[in-house]
mmCIF file of the C-alpha atoms, coordinates in Angstrom:
data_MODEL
# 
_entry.id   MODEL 
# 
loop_
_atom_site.group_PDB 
_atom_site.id 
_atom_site.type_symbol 
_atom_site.label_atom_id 
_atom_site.label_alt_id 
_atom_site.label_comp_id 
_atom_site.label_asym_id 
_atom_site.label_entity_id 
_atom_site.label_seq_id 
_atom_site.pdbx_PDB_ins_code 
_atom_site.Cartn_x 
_atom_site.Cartn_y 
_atom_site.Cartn_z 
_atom_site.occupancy 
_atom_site.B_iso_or_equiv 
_atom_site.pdbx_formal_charge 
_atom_site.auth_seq_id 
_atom_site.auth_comp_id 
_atom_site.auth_asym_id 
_atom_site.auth_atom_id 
_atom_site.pdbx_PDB_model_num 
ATOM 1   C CA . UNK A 1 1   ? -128.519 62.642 112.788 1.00 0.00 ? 1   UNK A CA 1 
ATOM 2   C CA . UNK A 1 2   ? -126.099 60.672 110.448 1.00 0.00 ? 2   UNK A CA 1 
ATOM 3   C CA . UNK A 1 3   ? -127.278 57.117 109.710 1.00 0.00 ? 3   UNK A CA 1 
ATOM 4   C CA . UNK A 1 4   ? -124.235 54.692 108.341 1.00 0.00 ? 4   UNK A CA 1 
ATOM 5   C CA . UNK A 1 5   ? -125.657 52.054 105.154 1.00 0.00 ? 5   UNK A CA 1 
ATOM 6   C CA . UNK A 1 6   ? -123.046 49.172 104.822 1.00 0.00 ? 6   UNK A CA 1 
ATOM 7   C CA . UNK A 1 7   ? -122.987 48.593 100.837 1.00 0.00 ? 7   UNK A CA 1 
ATOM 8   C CA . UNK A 1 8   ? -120.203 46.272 100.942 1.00 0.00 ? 8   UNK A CA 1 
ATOM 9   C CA . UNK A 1 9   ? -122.295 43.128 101.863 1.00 0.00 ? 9   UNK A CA 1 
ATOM 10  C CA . UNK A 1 10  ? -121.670 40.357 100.337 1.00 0.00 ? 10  UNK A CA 1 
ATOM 11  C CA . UNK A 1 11  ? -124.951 40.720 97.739  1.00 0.00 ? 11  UNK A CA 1 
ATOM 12  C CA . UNK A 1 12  ? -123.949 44.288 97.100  1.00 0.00 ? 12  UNK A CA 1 
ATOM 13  C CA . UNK A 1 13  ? -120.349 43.728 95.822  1.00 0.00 ? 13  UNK A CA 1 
ATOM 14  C CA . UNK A 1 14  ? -119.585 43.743 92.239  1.00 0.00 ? 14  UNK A CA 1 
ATOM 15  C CA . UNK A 1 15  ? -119.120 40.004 90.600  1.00 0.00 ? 15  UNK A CA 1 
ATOM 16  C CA . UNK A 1 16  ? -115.699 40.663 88.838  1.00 0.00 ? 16  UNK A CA 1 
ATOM 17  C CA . UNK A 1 17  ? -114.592 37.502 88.945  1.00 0.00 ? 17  UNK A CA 1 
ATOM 18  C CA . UNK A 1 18  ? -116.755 35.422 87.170  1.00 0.00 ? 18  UNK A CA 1 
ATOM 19  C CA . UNK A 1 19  ? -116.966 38.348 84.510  1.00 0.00 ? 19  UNK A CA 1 
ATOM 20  C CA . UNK A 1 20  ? -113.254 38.293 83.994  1.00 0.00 ? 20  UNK A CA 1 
ATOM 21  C CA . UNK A 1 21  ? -113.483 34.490 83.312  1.00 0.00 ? 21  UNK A CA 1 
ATOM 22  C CA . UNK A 1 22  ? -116.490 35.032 80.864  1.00 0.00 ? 22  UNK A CA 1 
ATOM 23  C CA . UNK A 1 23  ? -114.586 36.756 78.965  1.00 0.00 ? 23  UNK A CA 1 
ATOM 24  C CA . UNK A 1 24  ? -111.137 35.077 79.024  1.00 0.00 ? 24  UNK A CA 1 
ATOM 25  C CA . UNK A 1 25  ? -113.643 32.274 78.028  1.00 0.00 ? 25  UNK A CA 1 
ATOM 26  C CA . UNK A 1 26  ? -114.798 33.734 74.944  1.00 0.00 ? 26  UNK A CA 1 
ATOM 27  C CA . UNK A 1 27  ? -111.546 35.535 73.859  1.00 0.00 ? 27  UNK A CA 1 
ATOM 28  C CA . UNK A 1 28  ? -109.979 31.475 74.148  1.00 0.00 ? 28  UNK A CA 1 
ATOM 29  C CA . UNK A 1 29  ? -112.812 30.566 72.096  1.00 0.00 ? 29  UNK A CA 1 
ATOM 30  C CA . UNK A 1 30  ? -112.496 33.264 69.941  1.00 0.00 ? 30  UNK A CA 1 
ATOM 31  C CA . UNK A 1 31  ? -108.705 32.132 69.452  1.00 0.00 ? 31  UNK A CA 1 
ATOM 32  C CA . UNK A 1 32  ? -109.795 28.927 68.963  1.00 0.00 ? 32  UNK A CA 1 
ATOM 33  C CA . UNK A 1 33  ? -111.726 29.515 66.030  1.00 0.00 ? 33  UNK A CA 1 
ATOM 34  C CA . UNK A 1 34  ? -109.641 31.481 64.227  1.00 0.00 ? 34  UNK A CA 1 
ATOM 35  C CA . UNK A 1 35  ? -106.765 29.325 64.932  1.00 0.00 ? 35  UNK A CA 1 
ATOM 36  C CA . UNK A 1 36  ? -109.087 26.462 63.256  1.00 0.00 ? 36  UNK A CA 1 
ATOM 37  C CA . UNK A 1 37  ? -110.124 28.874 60.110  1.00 0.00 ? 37  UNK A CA 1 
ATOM 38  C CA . UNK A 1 38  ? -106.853 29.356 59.741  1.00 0.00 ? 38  UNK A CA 1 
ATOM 39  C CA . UNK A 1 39  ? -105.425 26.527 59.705  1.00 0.00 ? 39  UNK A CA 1 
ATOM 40  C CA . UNK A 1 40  ? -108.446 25.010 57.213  1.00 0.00 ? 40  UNK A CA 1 
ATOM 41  C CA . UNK A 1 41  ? -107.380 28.001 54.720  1.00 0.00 ? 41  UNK A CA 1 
ATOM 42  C CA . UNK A 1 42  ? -104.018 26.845 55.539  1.00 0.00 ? 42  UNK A CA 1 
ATOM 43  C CA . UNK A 1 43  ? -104.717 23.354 54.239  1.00 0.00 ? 43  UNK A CA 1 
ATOM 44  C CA . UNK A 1 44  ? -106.492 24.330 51.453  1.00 0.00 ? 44  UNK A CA 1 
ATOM 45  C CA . UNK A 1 45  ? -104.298 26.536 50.201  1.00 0.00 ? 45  UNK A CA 1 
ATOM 46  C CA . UNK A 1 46  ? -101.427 23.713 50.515  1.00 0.00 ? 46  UNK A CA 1 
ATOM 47  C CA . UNK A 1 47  ? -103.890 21.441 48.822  1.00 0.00 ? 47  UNK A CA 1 
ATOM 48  C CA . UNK A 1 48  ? -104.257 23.631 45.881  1.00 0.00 ? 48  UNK A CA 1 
ATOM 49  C CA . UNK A 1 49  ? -100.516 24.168 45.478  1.00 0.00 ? 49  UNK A CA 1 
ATOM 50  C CA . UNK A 1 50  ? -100.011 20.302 45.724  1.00 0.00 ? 50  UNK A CA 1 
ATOM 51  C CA . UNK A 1 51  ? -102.704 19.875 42.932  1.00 0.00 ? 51  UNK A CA 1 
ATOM 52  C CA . UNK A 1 52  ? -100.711 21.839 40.640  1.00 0.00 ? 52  UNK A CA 1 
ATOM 53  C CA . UNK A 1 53  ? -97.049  20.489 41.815  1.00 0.00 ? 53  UNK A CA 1 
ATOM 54  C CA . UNK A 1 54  ? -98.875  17.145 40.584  1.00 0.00 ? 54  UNK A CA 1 
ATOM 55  C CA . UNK A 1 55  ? -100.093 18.779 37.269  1.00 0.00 ? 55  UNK A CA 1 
ATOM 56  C CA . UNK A 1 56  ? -97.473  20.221 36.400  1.00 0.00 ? 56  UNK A CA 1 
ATOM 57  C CA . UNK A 1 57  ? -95.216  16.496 37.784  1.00 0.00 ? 57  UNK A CA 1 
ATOM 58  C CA . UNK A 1 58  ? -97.423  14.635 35.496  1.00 0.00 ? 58  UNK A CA 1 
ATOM 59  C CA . UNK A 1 59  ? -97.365  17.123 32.546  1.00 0.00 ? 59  UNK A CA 1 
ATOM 60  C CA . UNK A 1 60  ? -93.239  17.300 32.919  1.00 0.00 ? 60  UNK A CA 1 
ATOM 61  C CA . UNK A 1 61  ? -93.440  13.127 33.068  1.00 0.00 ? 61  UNK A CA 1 
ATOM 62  C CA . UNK A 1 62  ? -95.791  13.157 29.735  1.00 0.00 ? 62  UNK A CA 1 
ATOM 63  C CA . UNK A 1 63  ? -93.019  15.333 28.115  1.00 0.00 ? 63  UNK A CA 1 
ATOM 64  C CA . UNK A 1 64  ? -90.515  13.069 29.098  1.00 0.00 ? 64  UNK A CA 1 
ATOM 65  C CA . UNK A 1 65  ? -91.937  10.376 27.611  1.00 0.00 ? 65  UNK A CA 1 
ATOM 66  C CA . UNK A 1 66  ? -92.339  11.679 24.757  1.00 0.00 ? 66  UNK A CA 1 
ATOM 67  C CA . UNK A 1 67  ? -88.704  12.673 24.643  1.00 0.00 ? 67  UNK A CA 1 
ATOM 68  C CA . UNK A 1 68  ? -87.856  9.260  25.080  1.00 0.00 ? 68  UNK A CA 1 
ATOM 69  C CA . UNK A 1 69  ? -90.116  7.718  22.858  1.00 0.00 ? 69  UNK A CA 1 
ATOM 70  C CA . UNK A 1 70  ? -88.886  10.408 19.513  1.00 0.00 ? 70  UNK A CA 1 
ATOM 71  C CA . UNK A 1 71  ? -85.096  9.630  20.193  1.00 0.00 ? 71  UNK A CA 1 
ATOM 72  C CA . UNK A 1 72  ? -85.721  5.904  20.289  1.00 0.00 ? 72  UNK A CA 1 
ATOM 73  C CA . UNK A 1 73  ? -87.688  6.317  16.712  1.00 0.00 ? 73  UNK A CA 1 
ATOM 74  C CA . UNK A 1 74  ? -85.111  8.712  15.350  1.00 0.00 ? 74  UNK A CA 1 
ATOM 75  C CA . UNK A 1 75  ? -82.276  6.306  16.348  1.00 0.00 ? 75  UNK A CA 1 
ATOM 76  C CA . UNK A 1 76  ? -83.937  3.157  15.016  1.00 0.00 ? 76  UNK A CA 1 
ATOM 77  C CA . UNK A 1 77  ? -85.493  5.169  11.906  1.00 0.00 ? 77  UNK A CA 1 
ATOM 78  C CA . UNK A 1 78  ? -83.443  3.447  8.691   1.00 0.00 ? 78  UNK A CA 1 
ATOM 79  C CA . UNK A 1 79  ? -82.535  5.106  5.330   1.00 0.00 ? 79  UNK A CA 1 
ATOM 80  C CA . UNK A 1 80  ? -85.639  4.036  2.612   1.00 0.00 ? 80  UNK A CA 1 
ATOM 81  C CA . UNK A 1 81  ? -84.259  1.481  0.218   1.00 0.00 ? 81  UNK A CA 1 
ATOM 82  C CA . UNK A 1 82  ? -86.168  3.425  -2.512  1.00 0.00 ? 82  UNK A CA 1 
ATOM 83  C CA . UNK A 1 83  ? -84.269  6.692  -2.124  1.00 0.00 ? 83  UNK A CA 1 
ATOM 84  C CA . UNK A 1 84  ? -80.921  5.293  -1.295  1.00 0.00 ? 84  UNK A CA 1 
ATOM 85  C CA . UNK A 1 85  ? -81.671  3.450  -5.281  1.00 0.00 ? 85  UNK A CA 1 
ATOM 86  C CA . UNK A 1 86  ? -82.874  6.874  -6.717  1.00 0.00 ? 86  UNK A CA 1 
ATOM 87  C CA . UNK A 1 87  ? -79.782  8.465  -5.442  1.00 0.00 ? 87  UNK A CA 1 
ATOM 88  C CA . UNK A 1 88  ? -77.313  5.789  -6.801  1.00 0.00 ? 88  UNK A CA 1 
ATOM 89  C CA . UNK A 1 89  ? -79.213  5.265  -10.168 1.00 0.00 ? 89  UNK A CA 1 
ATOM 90  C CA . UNK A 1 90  ? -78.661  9.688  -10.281 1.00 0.00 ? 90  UNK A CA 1 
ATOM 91  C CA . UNK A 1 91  ? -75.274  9.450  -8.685  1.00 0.00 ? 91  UNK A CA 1 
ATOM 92  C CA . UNK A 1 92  ? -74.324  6.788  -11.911 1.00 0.00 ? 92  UNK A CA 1 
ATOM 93  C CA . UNK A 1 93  ? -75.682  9.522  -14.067 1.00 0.00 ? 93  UNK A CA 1 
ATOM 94  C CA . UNK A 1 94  ? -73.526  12.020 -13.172 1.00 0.00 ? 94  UNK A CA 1 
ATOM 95  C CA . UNK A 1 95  ? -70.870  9.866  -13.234 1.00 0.00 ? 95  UNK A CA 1 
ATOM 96  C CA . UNK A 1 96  ? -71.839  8.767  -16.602 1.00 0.00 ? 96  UNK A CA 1 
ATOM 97  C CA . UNK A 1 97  ? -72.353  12.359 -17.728 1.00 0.00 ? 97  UNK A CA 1 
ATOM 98  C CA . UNK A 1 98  ? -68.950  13.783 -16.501 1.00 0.00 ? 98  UNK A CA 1 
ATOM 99  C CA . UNK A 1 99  ? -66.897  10.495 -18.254 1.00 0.00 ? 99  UNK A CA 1 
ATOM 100 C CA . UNK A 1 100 ? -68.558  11.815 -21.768 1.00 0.00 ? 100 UNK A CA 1 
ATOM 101 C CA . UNK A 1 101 ? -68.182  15.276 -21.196 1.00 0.00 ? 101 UNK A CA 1 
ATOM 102 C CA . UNK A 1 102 ? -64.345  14.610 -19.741 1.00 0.00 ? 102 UNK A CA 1 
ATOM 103 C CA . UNK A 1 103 ? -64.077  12.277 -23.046 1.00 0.00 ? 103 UNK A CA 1 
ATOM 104 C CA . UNK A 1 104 ? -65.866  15.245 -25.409 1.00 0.00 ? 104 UNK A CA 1 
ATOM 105 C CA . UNK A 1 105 ? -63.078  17.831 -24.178 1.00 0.00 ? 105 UNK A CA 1 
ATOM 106 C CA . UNK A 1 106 ? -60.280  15.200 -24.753 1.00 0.00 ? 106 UNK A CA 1 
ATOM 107 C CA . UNK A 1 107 ? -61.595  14.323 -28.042 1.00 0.00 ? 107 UNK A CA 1 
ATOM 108 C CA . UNK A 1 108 ? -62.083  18.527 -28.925 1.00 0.00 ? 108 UNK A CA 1 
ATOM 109 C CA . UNK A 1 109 ? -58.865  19.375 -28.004 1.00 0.00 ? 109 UNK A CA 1 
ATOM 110 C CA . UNK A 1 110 ? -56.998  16.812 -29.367 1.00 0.00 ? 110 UNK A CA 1 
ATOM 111 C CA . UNK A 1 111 ? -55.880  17.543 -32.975 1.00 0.00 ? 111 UNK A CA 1 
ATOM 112 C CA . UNK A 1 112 ? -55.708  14.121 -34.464 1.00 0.00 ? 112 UNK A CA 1 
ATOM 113 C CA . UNK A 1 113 ? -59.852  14.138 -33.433 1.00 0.00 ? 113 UNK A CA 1 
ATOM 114 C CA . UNK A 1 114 ? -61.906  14.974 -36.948 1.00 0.00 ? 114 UNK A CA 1 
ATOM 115 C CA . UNK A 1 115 ? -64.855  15.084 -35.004 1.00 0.00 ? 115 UNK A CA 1 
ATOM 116 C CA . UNK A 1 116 ? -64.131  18.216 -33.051 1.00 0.00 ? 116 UNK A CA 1 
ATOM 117 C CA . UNK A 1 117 ? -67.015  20.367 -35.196 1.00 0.00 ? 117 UNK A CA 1 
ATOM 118 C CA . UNK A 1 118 ? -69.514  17.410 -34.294 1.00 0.00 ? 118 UNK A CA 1 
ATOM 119 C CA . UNK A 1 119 ? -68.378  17.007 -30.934 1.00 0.00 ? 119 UNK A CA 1 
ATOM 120 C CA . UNK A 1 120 ? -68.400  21.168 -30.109 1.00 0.00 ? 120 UNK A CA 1 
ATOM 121 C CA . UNK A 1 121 ? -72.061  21.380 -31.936 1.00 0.00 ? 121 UNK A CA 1 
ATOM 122 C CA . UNK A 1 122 ? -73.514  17.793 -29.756 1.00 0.00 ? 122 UNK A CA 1 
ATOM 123 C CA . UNK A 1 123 ? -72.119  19.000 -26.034 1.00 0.00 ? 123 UNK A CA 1 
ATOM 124 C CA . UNK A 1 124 ? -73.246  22.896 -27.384 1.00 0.00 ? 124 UNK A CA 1 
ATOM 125 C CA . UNK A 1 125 ? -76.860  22.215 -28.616 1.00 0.00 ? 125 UNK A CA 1 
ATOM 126 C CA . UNK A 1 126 ? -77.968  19.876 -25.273 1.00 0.00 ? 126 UNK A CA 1 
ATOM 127 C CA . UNK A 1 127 ? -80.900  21.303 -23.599 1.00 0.00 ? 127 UNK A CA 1 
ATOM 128 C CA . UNK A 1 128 ? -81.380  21.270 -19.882 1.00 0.00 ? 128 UNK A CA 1 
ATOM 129 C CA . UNK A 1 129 ? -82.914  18.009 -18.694 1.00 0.00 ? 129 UNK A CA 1 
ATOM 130 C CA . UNK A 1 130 ? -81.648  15.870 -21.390 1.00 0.00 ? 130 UNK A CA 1 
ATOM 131 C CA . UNK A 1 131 ? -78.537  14.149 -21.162 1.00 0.00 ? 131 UNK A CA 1 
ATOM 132 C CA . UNK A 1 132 ? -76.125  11.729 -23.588 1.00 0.00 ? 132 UNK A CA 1 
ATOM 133 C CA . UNK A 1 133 ? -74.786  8.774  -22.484 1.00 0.00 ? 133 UNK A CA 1 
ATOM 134 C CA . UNK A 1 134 ? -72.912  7.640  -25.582 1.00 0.00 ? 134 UNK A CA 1 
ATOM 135 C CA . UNK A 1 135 ? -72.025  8.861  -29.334 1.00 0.00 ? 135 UNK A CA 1 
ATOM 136 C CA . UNK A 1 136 ? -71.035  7.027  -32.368 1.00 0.00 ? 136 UNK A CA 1 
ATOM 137 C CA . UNK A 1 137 ? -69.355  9.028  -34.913 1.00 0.00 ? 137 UNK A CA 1 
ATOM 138 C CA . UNK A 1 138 ? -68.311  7.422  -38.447 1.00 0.00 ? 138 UNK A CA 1 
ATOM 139 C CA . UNK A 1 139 ? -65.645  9.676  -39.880 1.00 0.00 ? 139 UNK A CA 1 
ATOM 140 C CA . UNK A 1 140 ? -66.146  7.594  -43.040 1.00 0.00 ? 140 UNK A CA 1 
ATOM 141 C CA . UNK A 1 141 ? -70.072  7.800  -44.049 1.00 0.00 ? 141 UNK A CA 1 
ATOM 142 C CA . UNK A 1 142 ? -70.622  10.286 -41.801 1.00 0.00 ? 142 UNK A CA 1 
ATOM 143 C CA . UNK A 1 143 ? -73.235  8.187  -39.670 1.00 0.00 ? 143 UNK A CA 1 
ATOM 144 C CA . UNK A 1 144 ? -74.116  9.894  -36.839 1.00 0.00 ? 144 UNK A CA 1 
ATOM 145 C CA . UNK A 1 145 ? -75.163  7.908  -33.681 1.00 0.00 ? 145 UNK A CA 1 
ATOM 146 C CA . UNK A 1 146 ? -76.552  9.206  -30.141 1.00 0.00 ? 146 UNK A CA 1 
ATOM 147 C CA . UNK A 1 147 ? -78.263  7.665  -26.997 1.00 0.00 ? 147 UNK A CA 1 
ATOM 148 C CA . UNK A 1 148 ? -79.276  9.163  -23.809 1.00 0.00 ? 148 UNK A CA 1 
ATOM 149 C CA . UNK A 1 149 ? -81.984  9.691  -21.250 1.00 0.00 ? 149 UNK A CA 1 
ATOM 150 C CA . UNK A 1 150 ? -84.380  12.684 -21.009 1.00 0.00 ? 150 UNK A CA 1 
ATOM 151 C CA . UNK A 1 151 ? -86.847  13.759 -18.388 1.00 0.00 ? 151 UNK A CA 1 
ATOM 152 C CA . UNK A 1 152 ? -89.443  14.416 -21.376 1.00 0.00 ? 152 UNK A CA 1 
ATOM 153 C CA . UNK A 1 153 ? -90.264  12.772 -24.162 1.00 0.00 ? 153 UNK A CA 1 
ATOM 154 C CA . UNK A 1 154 ? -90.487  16.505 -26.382 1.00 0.00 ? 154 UNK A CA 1 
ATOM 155 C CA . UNK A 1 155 ? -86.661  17.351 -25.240 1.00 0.00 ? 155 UNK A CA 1 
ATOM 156 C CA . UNK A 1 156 ? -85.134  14.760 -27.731 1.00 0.00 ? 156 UNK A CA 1 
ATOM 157 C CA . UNK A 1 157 ? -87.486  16.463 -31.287 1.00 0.00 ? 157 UNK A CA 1 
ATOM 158 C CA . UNK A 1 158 ? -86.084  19.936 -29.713 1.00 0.00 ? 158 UNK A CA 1 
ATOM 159 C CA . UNK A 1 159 ? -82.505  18.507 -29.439 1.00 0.00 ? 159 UNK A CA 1 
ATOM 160 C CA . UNK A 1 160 ? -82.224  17.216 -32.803 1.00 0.00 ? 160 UNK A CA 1 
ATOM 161 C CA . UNK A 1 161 ? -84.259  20.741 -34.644 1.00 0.00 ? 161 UNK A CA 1 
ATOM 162 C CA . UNK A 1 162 ? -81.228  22.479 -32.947 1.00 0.00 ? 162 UNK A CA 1 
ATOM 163 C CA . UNK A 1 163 ? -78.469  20.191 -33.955 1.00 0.00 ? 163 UNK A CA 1 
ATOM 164 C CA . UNK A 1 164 ? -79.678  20.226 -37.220 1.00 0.00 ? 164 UNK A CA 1 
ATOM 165 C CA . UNK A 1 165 ? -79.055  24.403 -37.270 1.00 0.00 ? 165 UNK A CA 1 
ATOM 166 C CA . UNK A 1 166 ? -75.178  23.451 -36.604 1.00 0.00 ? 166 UNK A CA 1 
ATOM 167 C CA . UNK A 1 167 ? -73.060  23.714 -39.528 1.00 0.00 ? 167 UNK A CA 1 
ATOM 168 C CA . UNK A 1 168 ? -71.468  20.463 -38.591 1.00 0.00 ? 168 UNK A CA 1 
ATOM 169 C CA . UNK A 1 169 ? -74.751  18.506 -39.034 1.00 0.00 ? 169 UNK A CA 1 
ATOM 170 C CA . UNK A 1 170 ? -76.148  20.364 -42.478 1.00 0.00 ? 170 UNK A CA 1 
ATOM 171 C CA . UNK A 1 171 ? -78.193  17.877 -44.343 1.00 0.00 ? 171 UNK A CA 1 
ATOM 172 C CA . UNK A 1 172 ? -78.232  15.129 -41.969 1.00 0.00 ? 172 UNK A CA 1 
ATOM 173 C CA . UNK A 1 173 ? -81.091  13.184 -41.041 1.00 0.00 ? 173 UNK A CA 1 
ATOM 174 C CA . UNK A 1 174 ? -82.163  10.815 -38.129 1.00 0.00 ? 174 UNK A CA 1 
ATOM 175 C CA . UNK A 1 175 ? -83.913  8.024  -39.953 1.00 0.00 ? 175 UNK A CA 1 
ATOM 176 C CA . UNK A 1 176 ? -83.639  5.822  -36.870 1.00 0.00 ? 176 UNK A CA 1 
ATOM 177 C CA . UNK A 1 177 ? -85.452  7.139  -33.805 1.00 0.00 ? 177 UNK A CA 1 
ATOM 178 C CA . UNK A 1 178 ? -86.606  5.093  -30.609 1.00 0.00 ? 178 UNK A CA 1 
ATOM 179 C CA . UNK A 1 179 ? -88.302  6.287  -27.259 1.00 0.00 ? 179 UNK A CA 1 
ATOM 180 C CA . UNK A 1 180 ? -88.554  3.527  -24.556 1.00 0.00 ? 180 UNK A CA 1 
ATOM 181 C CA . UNK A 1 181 ? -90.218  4.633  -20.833 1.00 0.00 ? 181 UNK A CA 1 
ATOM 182 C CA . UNK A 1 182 ? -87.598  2.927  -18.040 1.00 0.00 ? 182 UNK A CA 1 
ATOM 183 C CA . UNK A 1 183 ? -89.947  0.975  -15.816 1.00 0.00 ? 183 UNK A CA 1 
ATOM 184 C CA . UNK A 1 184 ? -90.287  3.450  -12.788 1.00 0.00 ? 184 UNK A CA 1 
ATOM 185 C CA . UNK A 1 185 ? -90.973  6.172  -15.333 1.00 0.00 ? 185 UNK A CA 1 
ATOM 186 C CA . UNK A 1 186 ? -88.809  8.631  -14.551 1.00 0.00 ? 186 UNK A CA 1 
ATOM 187 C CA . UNK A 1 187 ? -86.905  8.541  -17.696 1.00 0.00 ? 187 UNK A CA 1 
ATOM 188 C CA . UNK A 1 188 ? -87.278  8.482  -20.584 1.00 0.00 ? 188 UNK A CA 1 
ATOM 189 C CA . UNK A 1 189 ? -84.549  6.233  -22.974 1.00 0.00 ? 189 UNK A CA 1 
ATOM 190 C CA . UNK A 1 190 ? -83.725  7.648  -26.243 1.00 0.00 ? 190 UNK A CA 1 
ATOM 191 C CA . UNK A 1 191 ? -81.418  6.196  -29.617 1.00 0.00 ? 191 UNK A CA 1 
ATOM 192 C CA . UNK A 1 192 ? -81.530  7.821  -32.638 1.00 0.00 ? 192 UNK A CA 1 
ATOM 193 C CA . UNK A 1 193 ? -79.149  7.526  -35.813 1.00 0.00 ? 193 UNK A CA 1 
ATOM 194 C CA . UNK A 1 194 ? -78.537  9.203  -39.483 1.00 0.00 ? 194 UNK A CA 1 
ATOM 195 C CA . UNK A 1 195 ? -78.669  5.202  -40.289 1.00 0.00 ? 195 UNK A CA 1 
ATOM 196 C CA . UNK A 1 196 ? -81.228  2.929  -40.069 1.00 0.00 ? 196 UNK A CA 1 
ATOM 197 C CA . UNK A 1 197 ? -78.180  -0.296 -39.650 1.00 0.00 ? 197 UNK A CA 1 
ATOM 198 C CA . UNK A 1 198 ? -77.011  1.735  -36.602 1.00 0.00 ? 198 UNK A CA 1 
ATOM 199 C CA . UNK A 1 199 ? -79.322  0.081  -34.106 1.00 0.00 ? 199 UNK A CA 1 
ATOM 200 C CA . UNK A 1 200 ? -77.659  1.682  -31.253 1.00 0.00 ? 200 UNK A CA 1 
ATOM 201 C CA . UNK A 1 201 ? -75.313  4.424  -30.079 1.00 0.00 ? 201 UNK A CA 1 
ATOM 202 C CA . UNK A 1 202 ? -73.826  1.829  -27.398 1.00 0.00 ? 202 UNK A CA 1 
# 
């Protein structure tokens, strides 16, 4: 005896549907929230990259500035009165320097000059950082004038010991002799003579 058992009732059969939209639920939500963590890292990571676009805005403005503000001091920076005097007052004394030394060649080659022995032992014997700014030479006594400037005072005492090893200046002696500081005291003014009358070489 075979006995039929209807399993397809209606509280037998499987629930699919409402399964199926469980899960379509929870994938969406799923989505949802990785969609919104991804879009948060999104923002955050554009938020970092604008922090440092302003950083390095600000930094290149800063730069800029300072750009600006070193040309408009270099352009408006003026020559110092002090320097532009130093140079002319040792501009003069080359000038100075190179008329006596022009006027000492003239004078030693020229053959009507009887000074060319004094002259050739004066422009010989000159140490470095001493210079002479004018000579007085009497052919007739034999009076022997000089003035000039020297960076130290010790230069002139070592200029005359050597002139007085010339041939040209045997026996001669500087009774006048006068140092005098110039008043920014970078020089140092010197006048010396074989002759007490001969106040100065100018």
């Amino acid at each position: 005896m075979i006995q039929q058992v209807n399993l397809y009732t209606d509280e037998l059969r499987p629930r699919k549907e409402k399964l199926q939209a469980r899960m379509a639920l929870s994938v969406l939500a799923l989505a949802l929230v990785m969609i919104a963590v991804s879009a948060g890292v999104v923002r955050y990571q554009a938020s970092h990259l604008q922090a440092k676009v302003d950083s390095r805005q600000s930094q290149n403005d800063q730069l800029q500035r300072s750009v600006e503000q070193l040309t408009t001091e270099a352009e408006a920076r003026q020559p110092d009165p002090e320097v532009e005097a130093a140079l002319e007052r040792v501009t003069a004394t080359l000038a100075r320097r190179q008329r006596l030394l022009s006027r000492v060649e003239d004078l030693v080659t020229s053959e009507a000059a009887g000074f060319s022995a004094q002259l050739s032992a004066l422009a010989r014997q000159v140490p470095q950082g001493l210079w002479l700014t004018h000579i007085r030479l009497d052919g007739h006594q034999g009076n022997v004038a000089l003035a000039g400037r020297s960076q130290t005072g010790r230069l002139v005492p070592v200029y005359l010991e050597k002139l007085s090893g010339e041939a040209a200046f045997m026996g001669k002696t500087f009774g006048s002799f006068r140092l005098d500081r110039e008043e920014d005291g970078r020089w140092i003014e010197f006048q010396v003579a074989t002759d007490r009358n001969w106040e100065s070489a100018e």
